[in-house]
C-alpha positions in Angstrom: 168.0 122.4 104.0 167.7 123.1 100.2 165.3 120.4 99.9 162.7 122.0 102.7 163.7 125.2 101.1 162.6 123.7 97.7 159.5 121.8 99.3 158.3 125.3 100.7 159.0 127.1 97.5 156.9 124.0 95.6 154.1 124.8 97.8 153.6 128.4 98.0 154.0 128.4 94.3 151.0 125.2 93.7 149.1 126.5 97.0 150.1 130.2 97.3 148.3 131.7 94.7 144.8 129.5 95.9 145.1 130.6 99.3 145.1 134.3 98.1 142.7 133.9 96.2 140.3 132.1 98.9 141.3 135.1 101.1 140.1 137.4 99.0 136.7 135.5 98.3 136.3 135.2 102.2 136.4 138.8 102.4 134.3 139.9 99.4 131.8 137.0 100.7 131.2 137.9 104.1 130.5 141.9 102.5 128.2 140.5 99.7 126.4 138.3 102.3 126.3 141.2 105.0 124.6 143.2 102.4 122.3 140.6 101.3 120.9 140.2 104.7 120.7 143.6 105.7 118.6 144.0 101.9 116.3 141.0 103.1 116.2 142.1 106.7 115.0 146.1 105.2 112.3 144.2 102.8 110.6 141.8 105.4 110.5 144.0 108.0 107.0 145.2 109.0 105.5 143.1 106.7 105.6 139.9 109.1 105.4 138.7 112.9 108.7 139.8 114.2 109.7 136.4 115.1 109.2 135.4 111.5 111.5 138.1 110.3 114.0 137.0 112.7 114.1 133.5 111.2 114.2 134.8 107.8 116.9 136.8 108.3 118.5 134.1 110.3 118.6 131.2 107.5 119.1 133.4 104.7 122.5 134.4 106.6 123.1 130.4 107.4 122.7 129.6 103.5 125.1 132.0 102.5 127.3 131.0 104.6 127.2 127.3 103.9 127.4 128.7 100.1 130.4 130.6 100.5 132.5 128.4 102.6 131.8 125.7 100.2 132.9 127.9 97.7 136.2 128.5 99.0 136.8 125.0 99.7 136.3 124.3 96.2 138.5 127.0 95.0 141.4 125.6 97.5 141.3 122.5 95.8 139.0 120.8 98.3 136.9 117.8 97.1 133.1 119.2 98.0 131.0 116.6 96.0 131.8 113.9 99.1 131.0 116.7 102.2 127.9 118.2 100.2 126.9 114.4 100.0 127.3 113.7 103.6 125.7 117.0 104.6 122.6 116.0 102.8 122.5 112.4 104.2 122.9 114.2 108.1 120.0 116.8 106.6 117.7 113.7 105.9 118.9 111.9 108.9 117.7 115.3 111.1 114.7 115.8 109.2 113.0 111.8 109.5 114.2 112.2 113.5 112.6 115.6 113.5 109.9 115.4 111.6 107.1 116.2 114.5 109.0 119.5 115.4 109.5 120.3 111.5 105.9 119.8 111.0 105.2 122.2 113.8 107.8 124.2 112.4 106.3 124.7 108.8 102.8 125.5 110.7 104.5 127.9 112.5 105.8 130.0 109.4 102.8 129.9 107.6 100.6 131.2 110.6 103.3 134.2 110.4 103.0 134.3 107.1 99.0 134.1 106.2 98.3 135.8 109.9 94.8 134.0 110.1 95.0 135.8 114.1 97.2 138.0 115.6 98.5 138.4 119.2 95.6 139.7 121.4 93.0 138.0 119.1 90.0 135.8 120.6 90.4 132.6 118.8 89.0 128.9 119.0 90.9 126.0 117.4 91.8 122.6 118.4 88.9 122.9 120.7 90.5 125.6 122.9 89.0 129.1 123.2 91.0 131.9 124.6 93.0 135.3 123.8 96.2 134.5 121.7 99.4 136.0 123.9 102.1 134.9 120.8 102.6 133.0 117.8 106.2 131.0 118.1 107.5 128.9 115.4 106.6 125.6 116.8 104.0 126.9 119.2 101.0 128.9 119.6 100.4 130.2 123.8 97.1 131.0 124.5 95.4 132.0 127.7 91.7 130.5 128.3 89.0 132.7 129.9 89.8 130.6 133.0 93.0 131.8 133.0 94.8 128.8 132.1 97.8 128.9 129.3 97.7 126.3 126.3 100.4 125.6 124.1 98.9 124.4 120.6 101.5 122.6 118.7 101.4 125.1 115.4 100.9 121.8 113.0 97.8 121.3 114.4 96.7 124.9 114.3 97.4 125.2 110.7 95.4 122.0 109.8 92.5 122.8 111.5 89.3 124.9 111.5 90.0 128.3 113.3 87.5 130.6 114.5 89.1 134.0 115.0 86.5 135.8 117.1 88.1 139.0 117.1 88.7 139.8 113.4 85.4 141.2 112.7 84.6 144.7 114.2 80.9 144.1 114.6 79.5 140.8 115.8 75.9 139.5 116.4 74.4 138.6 119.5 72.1 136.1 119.5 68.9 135.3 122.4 66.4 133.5 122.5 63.5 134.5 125.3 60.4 132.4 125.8 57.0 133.4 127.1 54.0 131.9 128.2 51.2 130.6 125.5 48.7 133.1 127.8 51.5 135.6 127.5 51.1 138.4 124.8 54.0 138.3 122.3 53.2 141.5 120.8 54.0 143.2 124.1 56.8 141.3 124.6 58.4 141.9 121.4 57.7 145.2 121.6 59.3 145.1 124.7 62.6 143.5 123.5 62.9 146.4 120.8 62.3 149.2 123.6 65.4 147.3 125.3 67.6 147.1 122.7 67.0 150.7 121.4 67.8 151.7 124.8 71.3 150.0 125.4 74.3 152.2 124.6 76.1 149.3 123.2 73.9 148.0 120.7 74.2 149.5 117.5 71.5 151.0 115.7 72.8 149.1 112.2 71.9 146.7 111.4 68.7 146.9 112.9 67.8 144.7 115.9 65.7 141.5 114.7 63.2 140.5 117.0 60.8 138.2 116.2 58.8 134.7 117.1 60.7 132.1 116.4 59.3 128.9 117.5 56.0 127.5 119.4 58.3 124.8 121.7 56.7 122.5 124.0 56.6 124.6 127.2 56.7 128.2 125.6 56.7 130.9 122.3 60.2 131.8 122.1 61.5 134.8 120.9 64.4 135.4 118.9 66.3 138.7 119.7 69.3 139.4 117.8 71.2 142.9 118.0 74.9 143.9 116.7 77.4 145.3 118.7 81.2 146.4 118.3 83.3 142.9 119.2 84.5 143.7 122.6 81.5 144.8 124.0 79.8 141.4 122.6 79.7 139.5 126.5 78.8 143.2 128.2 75.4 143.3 126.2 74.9 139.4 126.4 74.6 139.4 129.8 73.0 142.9 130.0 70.1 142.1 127.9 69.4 138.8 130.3 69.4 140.6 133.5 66.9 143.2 131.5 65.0 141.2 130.2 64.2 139.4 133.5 63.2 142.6 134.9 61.0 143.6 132.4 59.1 140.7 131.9 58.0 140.6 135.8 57.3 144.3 135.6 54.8 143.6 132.8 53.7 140.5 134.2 54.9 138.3 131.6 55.7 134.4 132.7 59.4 132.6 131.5 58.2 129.2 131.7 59.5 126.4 132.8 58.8 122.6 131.0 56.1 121.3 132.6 53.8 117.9 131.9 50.2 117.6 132.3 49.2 114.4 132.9 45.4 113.6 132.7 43.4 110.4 133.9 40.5 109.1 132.5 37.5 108.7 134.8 37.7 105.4 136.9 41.3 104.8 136.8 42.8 103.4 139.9 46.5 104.9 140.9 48.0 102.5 143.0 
């Protein structure tokens, strides 16, 4: 009995004052690292996506952690060296078997970070147009003008060319008409400027451009090429063709067709 009671005396007095004191670093650790966080969590906030923020906030509280506890290992008399070394080897183990989704991953946190499109923004990339519905960390949903939802792996998104349709508040719309070589392009041009002028949704600047802009094969064409705000862009596209239509037959003007004139010299026989 003396000898336990000695044994137990031995420890408390080599281990006693370490636990205590890895106690009290538990406690002032979890505090420091609660305040940390909520100091990240008040500086990110509002500056990026709110998924981003999340996952900041999320990893920065994991770090500390992992920090901490290693800390009070250490301080219990705990050899780290060998468990940091194995942690590392299982990091690099995860990372090579993961390396797809970390890829994905890393697109995904810049694309929160640099905001090249937002939710609700018209975007092309990857050779998929449609309205953007959200940015996740490996993926980016988006729901095509035929109503169908793609899910763009965010490493390709960041590595390739992206056309944000919507992050412009004026865009251009660009025609082309064409009119007979017996037609008069004065009139008609002057008839495309009447048109535009007219349209509550094209914008009086920049000015409207119309003007000849080729002699093709079968016709004059006519360039026409008014601004408008970005969401009335397909309203006035299609506008200005059904318009257009009806003023040229109102005026008599032709929208030809290719045609090929084929010619024969005198005596030859078609068989």
């Amino acid at each position: 009995m003396d000898q336990i009671s000695s044994s137990l005396q031995s420890i408390i007095a080599n281990y006693g004052m370490k636990l205590l004191l890895a106690l009290v670093l538990l406690l002032v650790g979890l505090w420091v690292i609660k305040f940390v966080v909520k100091l990240i969590e008040k500086n990110v906030k509002g500056k990026y996506d709110r998924t981003l923020t999340s996952f900041l906030v999320s990893v920065s509280r994991a770090v500390l952690l992992i920090l901490l506890f290693i800390s009070i290992a250490s301080t219990i008399g705990i050899e780290v060296a060998s468990f940091v070394a194995v942690l590392g080897a299982a990091s690099f183990a995860v990372g090579f078997a993961l390396q797809g989704s970390l890829s994905n991953f890393a697109g995904g946190v810049m694309l929160l970070i640099f905001r090249p499109f937002s939710a609700g923004d018209t975007i092309e990339v990857s050779g998929y147009k449609g309205k953007v519905q959200e940015i996740q960390i490996l993926y980016t949903i988006m729901t095509t003008f035929d109503n169908k939802k793609i899910y763009i792996p965010n490493g390709n998104v960041a590595t390739d060319s992206i056309t944000n349709y919507s992050a412009m508040d004026k865009r251009r719309v660009d025609l082309t008409f064409g009119i007979g070589y017996d037609d008069d392009f004065h009139e008609a041009i002057a008839l495309l400027k009447d048109l535009a002028s007219k349209h509550d949704l094209i914008l009086d600047d920049p000015e409207p451009l119309v003007r000849v802009t080729e002699h093709a094969g079968s016709s004059v064409n006519i360039a026409c090429k008014v601004w408008v705000k970005g969401p009335d862009y397909w309203d006035v596209y299609f506008d200005m063709h059904e318009d257009v239509k009806d003023a040229f037959d109102e005026a008599g003007i032709g929208i030809p067709y290719p045609q090929l004139d084929i010619h024969f010299d005198e005596g030859t026989k078609i068989c």
